[in-house]
N, C-alpha and C positions, 0 to 999 in steps of 0.2 A: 864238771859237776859230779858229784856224788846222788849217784840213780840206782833204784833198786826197783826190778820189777816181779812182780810176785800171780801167779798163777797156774792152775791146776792141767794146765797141759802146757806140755816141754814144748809143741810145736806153737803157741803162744810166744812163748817166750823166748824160744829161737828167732822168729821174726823180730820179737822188740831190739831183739840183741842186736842183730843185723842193719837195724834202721837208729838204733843208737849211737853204734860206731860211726855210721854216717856226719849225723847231726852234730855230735859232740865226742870229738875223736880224741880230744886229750881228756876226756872224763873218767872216771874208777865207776861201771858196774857193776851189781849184782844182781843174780837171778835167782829166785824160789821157788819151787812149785808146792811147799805146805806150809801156809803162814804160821807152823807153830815155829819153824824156825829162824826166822826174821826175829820172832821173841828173844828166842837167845842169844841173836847177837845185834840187840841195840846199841852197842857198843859205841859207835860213831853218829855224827850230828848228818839226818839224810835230807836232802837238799829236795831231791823227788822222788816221790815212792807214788808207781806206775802197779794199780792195785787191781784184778778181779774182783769182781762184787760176789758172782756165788764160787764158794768152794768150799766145799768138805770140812767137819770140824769147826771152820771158824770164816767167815765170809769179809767181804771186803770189809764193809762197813765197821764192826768190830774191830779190825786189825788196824784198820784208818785211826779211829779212836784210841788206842793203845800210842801207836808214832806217835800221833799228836802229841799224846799226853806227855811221852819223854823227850819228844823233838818240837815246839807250838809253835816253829815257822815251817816244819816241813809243807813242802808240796804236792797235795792229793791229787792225783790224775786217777778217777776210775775209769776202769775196762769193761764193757758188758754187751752181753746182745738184746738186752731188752730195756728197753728206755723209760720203763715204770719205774727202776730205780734211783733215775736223776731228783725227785723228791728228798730223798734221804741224803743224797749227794749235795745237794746244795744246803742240806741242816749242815754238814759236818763244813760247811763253807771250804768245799771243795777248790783249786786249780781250774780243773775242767774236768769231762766227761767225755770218752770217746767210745763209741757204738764199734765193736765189733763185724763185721772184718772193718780195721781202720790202715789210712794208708799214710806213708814215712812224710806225707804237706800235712796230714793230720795231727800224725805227733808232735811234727816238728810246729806246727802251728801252737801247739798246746801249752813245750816250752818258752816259746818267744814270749805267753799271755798268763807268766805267772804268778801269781796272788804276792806272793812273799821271793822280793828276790835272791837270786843266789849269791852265796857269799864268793867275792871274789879275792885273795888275798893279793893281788897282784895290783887292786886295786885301795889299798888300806897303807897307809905309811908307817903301821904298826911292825914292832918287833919284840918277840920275848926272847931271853936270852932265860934256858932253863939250868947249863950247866956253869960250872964255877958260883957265882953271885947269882940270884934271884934280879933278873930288872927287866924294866919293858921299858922300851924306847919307839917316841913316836918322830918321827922327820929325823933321828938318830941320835935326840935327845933320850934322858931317862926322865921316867915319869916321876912326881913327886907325890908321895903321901903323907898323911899329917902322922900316920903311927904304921910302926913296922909290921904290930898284927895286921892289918889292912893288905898288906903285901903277902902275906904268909897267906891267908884269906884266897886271897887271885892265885898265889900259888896253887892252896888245892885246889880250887872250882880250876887250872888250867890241866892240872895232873887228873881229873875227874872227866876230861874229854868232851867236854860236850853234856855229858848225863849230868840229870837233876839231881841235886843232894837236897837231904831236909834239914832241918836247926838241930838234931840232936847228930847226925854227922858232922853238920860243922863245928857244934862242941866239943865232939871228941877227938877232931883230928888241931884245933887250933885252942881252943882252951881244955884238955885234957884231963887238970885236975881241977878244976870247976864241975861245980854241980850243974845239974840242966835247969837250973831254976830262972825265975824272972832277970834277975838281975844279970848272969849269963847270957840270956837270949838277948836282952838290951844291950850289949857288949857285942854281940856278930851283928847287930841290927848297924852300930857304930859303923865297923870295921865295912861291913858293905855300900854303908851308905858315903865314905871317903873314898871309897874305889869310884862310885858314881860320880860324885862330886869334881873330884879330880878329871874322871875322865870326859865326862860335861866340859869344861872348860879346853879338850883337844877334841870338842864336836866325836869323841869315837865311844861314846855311851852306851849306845845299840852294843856292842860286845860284852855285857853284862844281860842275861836274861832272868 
């Protein structure tokens, strides 16, 4: 899994480290100790993000909200030593909540009972193929779309990594010389809604958010 733990003392976060590699030894870590740079590199879809609630500058809570907002399946695990904050933890429809000092059947317990689970590609019979031809092939089939924009479409949102785009990005990377107007935005509404359709009927939907 792709884990990021974030907190304002290294010896935090040294432990989590050490009880991660345990748990999940073929997973990609990262560690923080100033949520402002977690900001900068939302860059990839994070699976769990293992959060401090108080820290400096900007606190868990916040920074939970921010992931959410460019990741809506990540998984919140807060970290604290005071249990007045499970209130706010459970608005932001948290994972779970673990009290400080926590131990490696805690955490580990914490992954096993997660809200949204992780993506597994091992378990998907999906394949993109990005270079030479654009195609996605599910069981080693290629998928079929009623228009080629629709393909172009998956292609950016797959070049896009995981981050949100809004309709005037996708105007500009797939209809270019189109105005942002009505009639354009009905035109990507098309092109998204034949990616769904299509992919509805090979049950892998969920891969559009």
């Amino acid at each position: 899994m792709y884990i990021i733990g974030v907190d304002d003392r290294t010896s935090v976060i040294t432990m989590l480290g050490r009880m991660l590699k345990k748990i999940d030894p073929g997973g990609e870590h990262r560690f923080y100790t100033d949520p402002f740079e977690v900001i900068k590199e939302l860059n990839k879809p994070i699976e769990v993000a293992f959060l401090d609630v108080e820290m400096p500058g900007m606190d868990g809570i916040e920074l939970a909200k921010r992931i959410v907002k460019r990741y809506p399946f990540c998984n919140i695990i807060f970290l604290t030593g005071y249990s007045e904050y499970m209130p706010s933890a459970f608005d932001m429809h948290a994972s779970g909540y673990l009290l400080k000092p926590f131990s490696e059947k805690k955490v580990r317990d914490a992954l096993q009972h997660l809200r949204h689970k992780p993506f597994s590609i091992d378990s998907r019979p999906v394949r993109v193929q990005c270079f030479g031809s654009f195609e996605v092939f599910v069981n080693d089939e290629p998928v079929k779309f009623k228009r080629q924009k629709s393909k172009e479409t998956l292609a950016y949102l797959i070049d896009r990594k995981g981050a949100l785009c809004n309709m005037d990005m996708l105007i500009g990377n797939i209809e270019p010389d189109k105005a942002p107007d009505d009639p354009t935005k009905s035109k990507i509404r098309v092109y998204i809604g034949d990616i769904i359709v299509s992919f509805l009927a090979l049950g892998i939907e969920d891969l559009i958010v």
